[in-house]
LUMLOTOR-866701 format. One line per 3 residues: number of its first residue (from 1); for each residue x, y, z of N, C-alpha, C. Coordinates in Angstrom, 3 decimals, m for minus. Each point is the difference from the previous one (the first is absolute). Example, Ala and Ser with C-alpha at 12.3 -4.5 7.8 and 13.67 -1.06 7.14 Angstrom:
// LUMLOTOR-866701
1	13.190,m5.690,7.800,m0.890,1.190,0.000,0.900,1.200,0.000; m0.350,1.050,m0.720,0.820,1.190,0.060,m0.770,1.090,0.730
This chain:
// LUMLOTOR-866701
1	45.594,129.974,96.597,0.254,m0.655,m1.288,1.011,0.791,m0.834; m0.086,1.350,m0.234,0.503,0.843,m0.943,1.404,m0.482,1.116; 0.403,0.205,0.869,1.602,m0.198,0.714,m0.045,m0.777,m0.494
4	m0.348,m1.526,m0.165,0.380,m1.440,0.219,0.484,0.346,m1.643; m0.958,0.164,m1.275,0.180,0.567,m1.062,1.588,0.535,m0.320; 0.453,1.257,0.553,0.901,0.778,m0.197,1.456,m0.966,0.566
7	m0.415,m0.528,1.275,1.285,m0.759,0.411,0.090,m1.535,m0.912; m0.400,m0.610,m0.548,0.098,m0.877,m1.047,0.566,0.986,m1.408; m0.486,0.941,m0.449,0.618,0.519,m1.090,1.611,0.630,0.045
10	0.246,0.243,1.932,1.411,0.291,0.030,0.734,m1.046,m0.018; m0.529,m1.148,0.567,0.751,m1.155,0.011,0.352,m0.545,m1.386; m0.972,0.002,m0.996,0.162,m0.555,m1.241,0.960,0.821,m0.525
13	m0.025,1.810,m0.082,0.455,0.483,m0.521,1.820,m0.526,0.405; 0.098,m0.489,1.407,1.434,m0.052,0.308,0.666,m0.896,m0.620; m0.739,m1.242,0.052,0.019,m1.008,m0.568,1.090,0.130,m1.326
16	m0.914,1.138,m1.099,0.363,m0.198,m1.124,1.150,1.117,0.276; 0.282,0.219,0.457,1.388,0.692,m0.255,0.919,m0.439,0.401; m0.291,m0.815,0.780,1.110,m1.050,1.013,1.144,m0.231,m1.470
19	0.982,m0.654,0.792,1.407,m0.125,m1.281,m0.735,m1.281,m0.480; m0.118,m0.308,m1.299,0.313,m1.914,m0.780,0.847,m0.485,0.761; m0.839,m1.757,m0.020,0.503,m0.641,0.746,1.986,m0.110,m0.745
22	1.092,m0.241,1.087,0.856,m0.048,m0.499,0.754,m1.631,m1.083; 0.263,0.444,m0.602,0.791,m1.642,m0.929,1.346,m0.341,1.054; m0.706,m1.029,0.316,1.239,m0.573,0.927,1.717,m0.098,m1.051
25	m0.139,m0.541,m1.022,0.996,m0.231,m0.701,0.255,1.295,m0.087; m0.421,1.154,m0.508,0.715,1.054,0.123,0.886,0.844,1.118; m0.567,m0.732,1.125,0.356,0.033,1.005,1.481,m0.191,0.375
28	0.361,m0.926,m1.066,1.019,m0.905,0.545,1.477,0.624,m0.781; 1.227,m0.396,0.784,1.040,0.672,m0.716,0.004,m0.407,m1.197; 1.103,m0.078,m1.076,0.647,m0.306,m0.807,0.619,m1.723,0.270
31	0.826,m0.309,0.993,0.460,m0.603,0.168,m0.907,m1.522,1.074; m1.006,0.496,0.337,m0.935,m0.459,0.130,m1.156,m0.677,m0.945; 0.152,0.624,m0.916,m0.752,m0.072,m1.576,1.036,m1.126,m0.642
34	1.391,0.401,m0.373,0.278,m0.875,m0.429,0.578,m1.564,1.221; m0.255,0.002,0.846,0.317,m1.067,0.935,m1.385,m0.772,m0.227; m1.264,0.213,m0.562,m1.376,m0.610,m0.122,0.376,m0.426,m1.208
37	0.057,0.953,m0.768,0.351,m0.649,m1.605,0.870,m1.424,m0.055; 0.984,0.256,0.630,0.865,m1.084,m0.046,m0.143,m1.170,0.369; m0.624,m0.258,1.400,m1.036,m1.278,0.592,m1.045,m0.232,m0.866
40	m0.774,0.751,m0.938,m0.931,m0.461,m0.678,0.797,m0.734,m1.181; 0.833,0.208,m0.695,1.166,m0.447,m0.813,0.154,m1.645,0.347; 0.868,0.444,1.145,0.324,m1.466,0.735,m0.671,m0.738,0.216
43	m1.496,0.127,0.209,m1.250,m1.124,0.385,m0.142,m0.101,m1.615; m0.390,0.757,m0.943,m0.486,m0.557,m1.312,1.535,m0.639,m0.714; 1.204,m0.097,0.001,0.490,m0.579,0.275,0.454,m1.284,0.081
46	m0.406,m0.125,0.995,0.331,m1.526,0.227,m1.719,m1.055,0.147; m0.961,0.800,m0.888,m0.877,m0.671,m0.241,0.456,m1.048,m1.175; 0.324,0.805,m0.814,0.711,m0.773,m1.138,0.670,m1.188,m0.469
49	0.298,m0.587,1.677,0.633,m1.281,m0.110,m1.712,m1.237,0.161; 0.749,m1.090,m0.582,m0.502,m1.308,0.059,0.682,m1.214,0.739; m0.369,0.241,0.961,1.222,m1.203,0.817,m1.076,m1.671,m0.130
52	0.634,m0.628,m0.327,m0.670,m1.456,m0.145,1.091,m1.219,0.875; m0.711,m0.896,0.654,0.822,m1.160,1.100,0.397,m1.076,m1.001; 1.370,m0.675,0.279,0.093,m1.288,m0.859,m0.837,m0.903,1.347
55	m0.137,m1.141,m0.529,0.591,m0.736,m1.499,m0.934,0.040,m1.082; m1.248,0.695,0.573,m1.310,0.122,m1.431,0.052,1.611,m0.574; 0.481,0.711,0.989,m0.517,1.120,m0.373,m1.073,1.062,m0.106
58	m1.091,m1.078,0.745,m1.297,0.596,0.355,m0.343,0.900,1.304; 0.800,m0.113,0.840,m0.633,0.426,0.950,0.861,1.615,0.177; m0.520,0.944,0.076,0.640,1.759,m0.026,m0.054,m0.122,1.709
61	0.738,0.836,m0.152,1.310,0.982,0.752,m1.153,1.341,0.093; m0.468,0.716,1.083,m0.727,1.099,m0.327,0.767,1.398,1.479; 0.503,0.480,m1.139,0.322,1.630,0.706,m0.141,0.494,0.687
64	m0.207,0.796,1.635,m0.175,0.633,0.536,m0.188,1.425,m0.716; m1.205,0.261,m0.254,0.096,1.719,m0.839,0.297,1.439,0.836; 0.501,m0.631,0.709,0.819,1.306,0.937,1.541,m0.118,0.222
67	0.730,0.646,m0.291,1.423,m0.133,0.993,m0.385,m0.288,1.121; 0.908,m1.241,0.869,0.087,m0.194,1.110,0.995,0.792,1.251; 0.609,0.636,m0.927,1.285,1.767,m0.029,0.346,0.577,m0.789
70	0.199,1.224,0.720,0.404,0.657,m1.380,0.792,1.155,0.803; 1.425,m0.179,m0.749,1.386,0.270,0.408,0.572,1.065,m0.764; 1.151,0.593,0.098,0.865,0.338,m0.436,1.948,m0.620,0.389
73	0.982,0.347,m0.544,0.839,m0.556,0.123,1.416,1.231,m0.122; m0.058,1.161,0.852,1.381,0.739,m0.328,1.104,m0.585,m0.511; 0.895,m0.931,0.460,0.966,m0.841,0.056,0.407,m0.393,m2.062
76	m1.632,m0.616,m0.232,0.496,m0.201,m1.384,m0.295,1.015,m0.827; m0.618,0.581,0.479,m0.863,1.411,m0.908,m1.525,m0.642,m0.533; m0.054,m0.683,0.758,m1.757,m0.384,m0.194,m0.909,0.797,m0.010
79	m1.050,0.904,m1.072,m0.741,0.901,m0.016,m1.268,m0.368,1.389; m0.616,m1.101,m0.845,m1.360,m0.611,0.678,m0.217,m1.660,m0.531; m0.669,m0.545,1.106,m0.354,m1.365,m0.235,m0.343,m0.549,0.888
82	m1.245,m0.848,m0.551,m0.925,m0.894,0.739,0.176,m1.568,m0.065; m0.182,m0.610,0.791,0.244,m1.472,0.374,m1.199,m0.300,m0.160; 0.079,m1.404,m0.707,m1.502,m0.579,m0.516,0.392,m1.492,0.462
85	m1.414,m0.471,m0.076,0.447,m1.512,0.348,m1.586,m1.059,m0.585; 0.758,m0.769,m0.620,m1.255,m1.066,m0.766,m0.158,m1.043,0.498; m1.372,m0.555,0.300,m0.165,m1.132,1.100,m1.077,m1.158,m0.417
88	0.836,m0.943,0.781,m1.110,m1.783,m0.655,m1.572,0.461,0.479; m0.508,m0.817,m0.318,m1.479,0.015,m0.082,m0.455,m0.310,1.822; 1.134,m0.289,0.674,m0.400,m0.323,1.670,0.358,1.387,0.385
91	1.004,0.657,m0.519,0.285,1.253,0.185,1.758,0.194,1.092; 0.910,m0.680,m0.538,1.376,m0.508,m0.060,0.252,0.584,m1.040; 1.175,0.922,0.531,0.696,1.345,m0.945,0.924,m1.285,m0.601
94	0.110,0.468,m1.519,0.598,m0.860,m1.073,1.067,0.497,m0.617; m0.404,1.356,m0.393,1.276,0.952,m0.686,0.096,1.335,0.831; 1.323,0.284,0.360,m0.210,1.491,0.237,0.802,0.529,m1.176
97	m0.436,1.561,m0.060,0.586,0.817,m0.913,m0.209,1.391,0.057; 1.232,0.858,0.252,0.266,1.299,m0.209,m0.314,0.178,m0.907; m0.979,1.605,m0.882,0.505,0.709,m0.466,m0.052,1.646,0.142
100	1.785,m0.020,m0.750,m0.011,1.316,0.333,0.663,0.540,m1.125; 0.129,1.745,0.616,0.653,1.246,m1.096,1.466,0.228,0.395; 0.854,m0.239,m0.537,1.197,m0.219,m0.071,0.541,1.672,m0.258
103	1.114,0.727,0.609,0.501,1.239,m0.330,0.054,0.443,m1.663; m0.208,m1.384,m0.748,0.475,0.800,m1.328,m1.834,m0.105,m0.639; m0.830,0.069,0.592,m1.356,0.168,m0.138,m0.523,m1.892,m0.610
106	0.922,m0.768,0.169,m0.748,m1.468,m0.942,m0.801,m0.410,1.348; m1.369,m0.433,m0.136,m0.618,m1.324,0.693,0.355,m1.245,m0.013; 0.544,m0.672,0.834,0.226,m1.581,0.283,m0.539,m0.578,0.706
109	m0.098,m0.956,m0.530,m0.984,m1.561,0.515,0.566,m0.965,0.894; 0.373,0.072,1.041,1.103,m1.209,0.479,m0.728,m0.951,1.138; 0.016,m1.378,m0.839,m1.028,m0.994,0.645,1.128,m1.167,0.458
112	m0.753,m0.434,1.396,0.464,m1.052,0.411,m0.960,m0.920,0.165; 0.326,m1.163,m0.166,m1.058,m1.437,0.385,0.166,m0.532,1.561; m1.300,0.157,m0.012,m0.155,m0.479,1.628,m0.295,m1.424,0.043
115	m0.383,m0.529,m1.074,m0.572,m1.406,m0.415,0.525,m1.086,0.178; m0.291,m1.418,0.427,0.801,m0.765,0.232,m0.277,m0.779,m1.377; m0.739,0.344,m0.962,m0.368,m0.633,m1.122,0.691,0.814,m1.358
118	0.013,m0.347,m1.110,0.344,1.001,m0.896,m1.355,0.615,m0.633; 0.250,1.100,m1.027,m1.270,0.691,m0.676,0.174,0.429,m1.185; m0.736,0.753,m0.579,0.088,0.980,m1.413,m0.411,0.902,0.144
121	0.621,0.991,m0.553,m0.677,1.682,m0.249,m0.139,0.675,m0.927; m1.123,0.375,m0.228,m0.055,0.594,m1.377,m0.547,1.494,m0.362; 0.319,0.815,m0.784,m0.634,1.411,0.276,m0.195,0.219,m1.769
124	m1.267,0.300,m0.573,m0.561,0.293,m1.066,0.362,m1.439,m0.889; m0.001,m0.869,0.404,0.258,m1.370,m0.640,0.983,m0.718,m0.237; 1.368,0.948,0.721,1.528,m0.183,m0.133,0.143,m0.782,1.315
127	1.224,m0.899,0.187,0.436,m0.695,0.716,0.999,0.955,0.684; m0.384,0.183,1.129,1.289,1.319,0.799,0.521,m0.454,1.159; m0.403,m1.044,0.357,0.955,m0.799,0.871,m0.271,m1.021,0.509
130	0.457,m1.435,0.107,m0.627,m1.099,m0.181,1.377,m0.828,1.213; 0.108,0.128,1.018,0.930,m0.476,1.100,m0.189,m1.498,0.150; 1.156,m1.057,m0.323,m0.225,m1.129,m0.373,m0.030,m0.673,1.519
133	0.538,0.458,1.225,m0.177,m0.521,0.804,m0.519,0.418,1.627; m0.345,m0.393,0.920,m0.286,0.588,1.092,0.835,1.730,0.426; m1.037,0.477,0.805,0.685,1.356,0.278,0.751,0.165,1.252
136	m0.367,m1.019,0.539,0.543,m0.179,1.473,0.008,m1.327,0.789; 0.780,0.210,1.018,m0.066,m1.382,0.588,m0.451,m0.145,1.592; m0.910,m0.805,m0.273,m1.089,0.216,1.714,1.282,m1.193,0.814
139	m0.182,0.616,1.187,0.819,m0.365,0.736,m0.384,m0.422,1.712; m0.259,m0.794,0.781,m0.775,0.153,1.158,1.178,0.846,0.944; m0.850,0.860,0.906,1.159,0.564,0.715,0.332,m0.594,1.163
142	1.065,0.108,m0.109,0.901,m0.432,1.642,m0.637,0.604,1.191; m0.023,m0.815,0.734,m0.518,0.465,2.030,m0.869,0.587,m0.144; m1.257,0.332,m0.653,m1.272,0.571,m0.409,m1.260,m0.726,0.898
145	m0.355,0.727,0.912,m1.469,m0.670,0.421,m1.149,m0.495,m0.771; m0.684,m0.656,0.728,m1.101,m0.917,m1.122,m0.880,1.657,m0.444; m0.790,m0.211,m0.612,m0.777,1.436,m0.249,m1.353,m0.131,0.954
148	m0.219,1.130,m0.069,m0.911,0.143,1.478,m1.062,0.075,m1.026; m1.475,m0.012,1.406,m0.900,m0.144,m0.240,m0.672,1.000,m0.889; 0.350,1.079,0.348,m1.168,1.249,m0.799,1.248,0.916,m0.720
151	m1.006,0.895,m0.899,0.297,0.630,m0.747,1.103,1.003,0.437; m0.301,0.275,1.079,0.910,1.457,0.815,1.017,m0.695,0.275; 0.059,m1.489,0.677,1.310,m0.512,0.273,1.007,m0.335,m0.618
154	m0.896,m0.715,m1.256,0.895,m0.382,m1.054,0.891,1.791,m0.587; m0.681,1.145,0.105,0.684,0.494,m0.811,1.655,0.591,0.636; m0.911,0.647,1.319,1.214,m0.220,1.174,1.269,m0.624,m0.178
157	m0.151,m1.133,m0.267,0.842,m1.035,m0.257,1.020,0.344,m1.440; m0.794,m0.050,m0.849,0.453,0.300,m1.198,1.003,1.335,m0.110; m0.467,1.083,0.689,0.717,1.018,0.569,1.298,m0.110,0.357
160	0.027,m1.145,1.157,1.084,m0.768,0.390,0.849,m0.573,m0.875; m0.540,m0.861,m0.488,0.726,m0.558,m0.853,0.891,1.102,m1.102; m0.395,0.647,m0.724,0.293,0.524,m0.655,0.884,0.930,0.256
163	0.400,0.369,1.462,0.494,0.948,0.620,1.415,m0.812,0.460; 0.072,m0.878,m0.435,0.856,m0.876,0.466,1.612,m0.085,m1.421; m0.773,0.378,m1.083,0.810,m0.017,m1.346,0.861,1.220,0.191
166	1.136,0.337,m0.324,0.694,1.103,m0.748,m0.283,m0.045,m1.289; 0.344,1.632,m0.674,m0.118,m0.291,m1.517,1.130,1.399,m0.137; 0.663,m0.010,m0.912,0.939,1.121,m0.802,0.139,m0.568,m1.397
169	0.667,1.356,m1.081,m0.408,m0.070,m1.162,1.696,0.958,m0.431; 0.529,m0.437,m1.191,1.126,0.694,m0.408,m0.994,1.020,m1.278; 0.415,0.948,0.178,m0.697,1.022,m1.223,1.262,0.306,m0.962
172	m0.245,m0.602,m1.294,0.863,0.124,m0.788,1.364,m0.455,m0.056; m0.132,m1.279,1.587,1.305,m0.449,m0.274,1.187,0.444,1.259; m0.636,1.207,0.565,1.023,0.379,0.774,0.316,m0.522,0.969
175	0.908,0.100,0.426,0.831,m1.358,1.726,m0.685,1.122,1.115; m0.647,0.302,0.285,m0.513,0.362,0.679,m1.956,m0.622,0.414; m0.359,m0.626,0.522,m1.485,m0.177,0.357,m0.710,0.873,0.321
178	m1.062,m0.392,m0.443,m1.292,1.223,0.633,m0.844,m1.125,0.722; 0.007,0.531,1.433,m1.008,m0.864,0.973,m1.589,0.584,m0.677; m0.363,m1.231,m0.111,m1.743,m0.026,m0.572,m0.771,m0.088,1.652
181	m1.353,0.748,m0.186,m0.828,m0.115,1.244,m1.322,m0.979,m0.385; 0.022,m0.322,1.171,m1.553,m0.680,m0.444,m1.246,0.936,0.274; m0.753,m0.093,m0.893,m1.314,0.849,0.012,m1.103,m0.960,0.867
184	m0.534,0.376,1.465,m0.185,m0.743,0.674,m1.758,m0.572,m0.459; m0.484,0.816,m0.532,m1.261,m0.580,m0.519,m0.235,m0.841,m1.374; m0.240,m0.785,0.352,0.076,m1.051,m1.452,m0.787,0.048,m1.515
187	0.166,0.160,m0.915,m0.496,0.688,m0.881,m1.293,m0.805,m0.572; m0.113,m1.554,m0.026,m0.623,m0.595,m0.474,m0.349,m0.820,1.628; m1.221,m0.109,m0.482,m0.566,m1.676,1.423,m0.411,m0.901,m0.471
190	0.186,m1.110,0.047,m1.159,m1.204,m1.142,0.455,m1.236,0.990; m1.354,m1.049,m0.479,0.103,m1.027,0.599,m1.561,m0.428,0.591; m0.365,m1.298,0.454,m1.175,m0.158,0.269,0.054,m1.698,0.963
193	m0.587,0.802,0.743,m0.163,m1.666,1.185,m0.423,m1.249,m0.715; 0.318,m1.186,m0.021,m0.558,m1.132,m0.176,0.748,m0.248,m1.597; 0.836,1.274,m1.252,0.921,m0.542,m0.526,1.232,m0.161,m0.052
196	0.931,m0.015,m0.962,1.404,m0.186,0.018,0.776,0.949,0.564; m0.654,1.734,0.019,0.685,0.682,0.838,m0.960,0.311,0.913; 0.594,m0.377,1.491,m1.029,0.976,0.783,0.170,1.284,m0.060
199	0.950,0.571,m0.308,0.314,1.308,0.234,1.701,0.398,m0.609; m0.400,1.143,m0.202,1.241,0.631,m0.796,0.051,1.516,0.127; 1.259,0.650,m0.803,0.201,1.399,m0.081,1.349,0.083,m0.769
202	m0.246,0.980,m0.823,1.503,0.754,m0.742,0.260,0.795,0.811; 1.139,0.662,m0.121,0.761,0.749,1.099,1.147,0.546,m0.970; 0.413,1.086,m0.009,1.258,0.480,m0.909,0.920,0.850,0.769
205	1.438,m0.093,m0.145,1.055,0.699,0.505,0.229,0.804,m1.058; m0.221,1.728,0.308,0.274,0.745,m0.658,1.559,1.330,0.588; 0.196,0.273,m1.655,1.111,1.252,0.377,m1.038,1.704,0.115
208	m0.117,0.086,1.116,m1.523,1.207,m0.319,m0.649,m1.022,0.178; m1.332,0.889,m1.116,m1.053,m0.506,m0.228,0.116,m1.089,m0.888; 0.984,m0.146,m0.531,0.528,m0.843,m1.154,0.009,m1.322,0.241
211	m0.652,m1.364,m0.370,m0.357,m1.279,0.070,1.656,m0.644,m0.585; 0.700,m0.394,0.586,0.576,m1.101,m0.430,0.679,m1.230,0.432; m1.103,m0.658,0.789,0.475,m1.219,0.472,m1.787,m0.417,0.333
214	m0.382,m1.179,m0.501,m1.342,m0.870,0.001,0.442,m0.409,0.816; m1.015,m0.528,0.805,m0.091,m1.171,1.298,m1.196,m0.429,0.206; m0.623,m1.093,m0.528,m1.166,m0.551,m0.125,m0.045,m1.376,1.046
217	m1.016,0.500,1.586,0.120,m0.794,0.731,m1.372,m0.822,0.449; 0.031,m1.664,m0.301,m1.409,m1.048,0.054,0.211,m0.930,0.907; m1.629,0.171,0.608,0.167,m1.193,0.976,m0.575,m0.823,m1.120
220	0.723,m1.450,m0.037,m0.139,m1.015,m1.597,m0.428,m0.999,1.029; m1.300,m0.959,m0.375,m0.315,m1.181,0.627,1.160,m0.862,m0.552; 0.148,m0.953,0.626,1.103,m1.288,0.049,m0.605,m1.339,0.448
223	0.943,m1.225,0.579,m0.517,m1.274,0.786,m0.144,0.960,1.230; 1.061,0.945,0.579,m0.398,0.201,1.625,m0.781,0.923,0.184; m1.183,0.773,m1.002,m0.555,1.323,m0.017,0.598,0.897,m0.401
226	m0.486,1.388,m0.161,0.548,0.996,m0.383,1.692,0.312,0.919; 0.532,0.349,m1.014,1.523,0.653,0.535,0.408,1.305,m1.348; 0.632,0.650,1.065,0.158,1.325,m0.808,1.815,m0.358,m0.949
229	m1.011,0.853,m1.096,1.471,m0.016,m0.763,0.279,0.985,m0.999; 1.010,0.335,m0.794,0.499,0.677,m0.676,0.388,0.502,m1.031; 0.307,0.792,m0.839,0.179,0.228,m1.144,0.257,1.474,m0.180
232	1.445,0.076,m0.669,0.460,1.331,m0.245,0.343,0.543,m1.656; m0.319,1.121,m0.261,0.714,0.418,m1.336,m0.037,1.374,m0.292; 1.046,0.193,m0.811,m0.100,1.463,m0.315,m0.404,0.891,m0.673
235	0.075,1.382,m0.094,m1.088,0.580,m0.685,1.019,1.157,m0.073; 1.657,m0.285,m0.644,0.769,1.110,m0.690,0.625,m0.922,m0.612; 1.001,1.163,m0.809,0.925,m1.517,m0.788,0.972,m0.201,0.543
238	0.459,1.194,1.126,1.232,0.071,0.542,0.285,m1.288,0.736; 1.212,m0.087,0.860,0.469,m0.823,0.743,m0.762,0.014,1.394; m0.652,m1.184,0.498,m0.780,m0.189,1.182,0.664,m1.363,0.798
241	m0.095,0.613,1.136,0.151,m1.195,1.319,m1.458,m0.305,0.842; 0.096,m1.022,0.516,m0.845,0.485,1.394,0.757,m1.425,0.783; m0.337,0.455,1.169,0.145,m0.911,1.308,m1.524,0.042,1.270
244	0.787,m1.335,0.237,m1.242,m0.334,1.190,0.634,m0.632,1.215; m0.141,0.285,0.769,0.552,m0.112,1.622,1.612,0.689,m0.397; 0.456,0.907,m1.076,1.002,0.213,0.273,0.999,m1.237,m0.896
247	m0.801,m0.724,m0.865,0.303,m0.614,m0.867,m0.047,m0.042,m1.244; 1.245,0.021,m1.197,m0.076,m0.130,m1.253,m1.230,m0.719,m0.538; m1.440,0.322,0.004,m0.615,m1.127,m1.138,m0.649,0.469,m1.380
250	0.525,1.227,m0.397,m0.673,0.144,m1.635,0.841,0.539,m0.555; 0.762,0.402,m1.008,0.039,1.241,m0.821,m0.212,0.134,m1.199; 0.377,1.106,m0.874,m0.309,0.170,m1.618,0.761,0.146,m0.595
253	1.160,0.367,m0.822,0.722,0.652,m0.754,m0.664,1.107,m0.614; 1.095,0.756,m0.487,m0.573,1.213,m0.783,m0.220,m0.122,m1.338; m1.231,0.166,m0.094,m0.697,m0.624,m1.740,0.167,1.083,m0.980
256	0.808,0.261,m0.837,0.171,0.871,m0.885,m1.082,m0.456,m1.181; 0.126,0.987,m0.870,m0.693,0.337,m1.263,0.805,m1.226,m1.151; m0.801,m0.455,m1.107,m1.248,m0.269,0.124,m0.366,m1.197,0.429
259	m1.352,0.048,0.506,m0.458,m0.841,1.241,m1.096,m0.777,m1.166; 0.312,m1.461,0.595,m0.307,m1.048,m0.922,m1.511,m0.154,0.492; m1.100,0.035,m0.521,m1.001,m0.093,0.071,m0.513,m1.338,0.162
262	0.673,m1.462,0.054,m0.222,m1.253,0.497,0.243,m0.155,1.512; 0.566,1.080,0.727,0.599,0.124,1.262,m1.342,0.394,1.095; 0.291,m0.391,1.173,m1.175,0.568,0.937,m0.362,1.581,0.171
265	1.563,0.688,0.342,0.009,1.710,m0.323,0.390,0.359,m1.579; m0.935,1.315,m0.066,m0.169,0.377,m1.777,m0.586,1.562,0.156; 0.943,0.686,m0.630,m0.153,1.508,0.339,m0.232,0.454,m1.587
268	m0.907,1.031,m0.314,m0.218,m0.127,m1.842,m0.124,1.514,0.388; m0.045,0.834,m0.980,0.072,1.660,m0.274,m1.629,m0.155,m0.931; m0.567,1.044,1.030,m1.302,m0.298,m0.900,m0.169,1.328,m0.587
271	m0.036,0.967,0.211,0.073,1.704,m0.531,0.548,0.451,0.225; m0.057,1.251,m0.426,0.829,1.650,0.443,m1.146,1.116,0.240; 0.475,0.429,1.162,m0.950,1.278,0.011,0.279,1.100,m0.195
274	m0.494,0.540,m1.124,0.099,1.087,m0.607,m0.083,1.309,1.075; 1.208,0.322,0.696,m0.131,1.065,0.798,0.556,1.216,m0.828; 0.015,1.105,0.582,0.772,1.256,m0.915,0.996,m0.580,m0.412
277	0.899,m0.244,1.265,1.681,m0.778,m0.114,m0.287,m0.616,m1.175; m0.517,m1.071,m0.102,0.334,m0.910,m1.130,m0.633,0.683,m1.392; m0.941,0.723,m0.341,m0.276,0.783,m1.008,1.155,0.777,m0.490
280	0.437,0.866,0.972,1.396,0.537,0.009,1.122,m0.843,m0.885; 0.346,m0.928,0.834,0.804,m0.228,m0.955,m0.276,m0.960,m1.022; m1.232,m0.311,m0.348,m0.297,m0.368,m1.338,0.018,0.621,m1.547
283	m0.086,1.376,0.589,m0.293,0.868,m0.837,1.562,0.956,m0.024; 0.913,m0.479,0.806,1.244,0.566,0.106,1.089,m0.822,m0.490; 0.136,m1.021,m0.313,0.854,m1.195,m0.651,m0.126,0.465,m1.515
């Protein structure tokens, strides 16, 4: 007994000297710390909006509360930014929208309509962007097989399909293109047997990690059954192409400042983040 005694009192005694448990967050770099901060930013954020459907206005638009990516952008001097996306009540991505930290420390909001309907948006009771007409145009695709039976096939397919588009983007204008890649896993899935879509997926051509080209692809019931079809848009302001079989079928112009808020794309400056830099020269002017 007295052993059993003594070896429990060494054990306890070790116990308590052992190190405190460690704080993970302390754990973590600097730059790590502020890369959390900043995603927490971006999700509270874009809570703030009120997206409502015409022609009543009743039915919301509801958020994904996660980035669906989250990028950076050397090229423009893009600090950080997450891709969000707001979806109908079947769960059919409606709006996408970047936001991000821009080199001179501002946050921007830059939304596109995925909608074939128009909407309203509102943030603390203000009207912040209200797009008078469709965001895109569904399109059935050319030489496309009927959609298969199951879930794995259909997506397969969709893969295909999608692999079939080019996309490039002028940055700032220059005569030079930047070939866009497709990101082969699809960011969104929606759709449901027995309604209007059997099946669907967003898909984005990015520079990097960087989102800028939508491709929202549905098998849509019809008179002959489901057939797959299409719909493209962008998600910069710059100048965009895309092709399919090696064919001219979309592009954008380059949307300069300021961007009319009755329009499908609408880019708004929502803060500044107070980094040293910008303290700096606040206090240096």
């Amino acid at each position: 007994m007295r052993i059993t005694i003594l070896v429990l009192l060494a054990v306890l005694t070790a116990a308590a000297q052992a190190d405190p448990p460690v704080d993970k967050e302390e754990q973590k770099s600097p730059a790590e710390r502020q890369s959390a901060k900043r995603l927490e930013y971006m999700k509270q954020s874009v809570k703030g909006y009120l997206f409502l459907l015409a022609p009543d206005h009743q039915e919301k638009l509801l958020v994904e509360p996660e980035p669906l990516l989250r990028f950076t952008n050397p090229v423009s001097g893009l600090q950080d930014g997450g891709f969000f996306v707001w979806k109908s009540a079947s769960g059919r991505p409606m709006v996408g929208a970047q936001v991000f930290l821009t080199k001179d420390d501002l946050w921007i909001h830059e939304f596109q309509s995925l909608a074939p309907v128009p909407f309203r948006v509102t943030s603390q009771g203000q009207s912040i962007w209200q797009p008078v007409r469709a965001g895109v145009q569904v399109t059935q695709f050319p030489d496309a097989p009927a959609p298969g039976q199951t879930p794995v096939t259909r997506l397969s397919q969709m893969r295909q399909l999608a692999g079939r588009f080019t996309a490039s983007d002028e940055f700032e204008g220059r005569p030079k293109s930047d070939a866009l890649r497709l990101l082969p896993q699809p960011l969104v899935r929606f759709g449901q047997a027995g309604s209007e879509t059997l099946d669907g997926a967003l898909f984005v051509y990015a520079h990097g990690t960087d989102p800028e080209l939508m491709i929202v692809l549905e098998a849509l019931q019809g008179e002959g059954g489901y057939r797959w079809h299409y719909a493209l848009a962008p998600m910069t302001g710059y100048a965009l192409q895309a092709t399919l079989d090696d064919k001219l079928v979309w592009q954008a112009p380059w949307r300069k400042p300021p961007f009319d808020p009755k329009e499908p794309f609408f880019i708004r400056v929502h803060s500044r983040e107070l980094s040293a830099k910008t303290l700096l020269d606040v206090f240096t002017k």
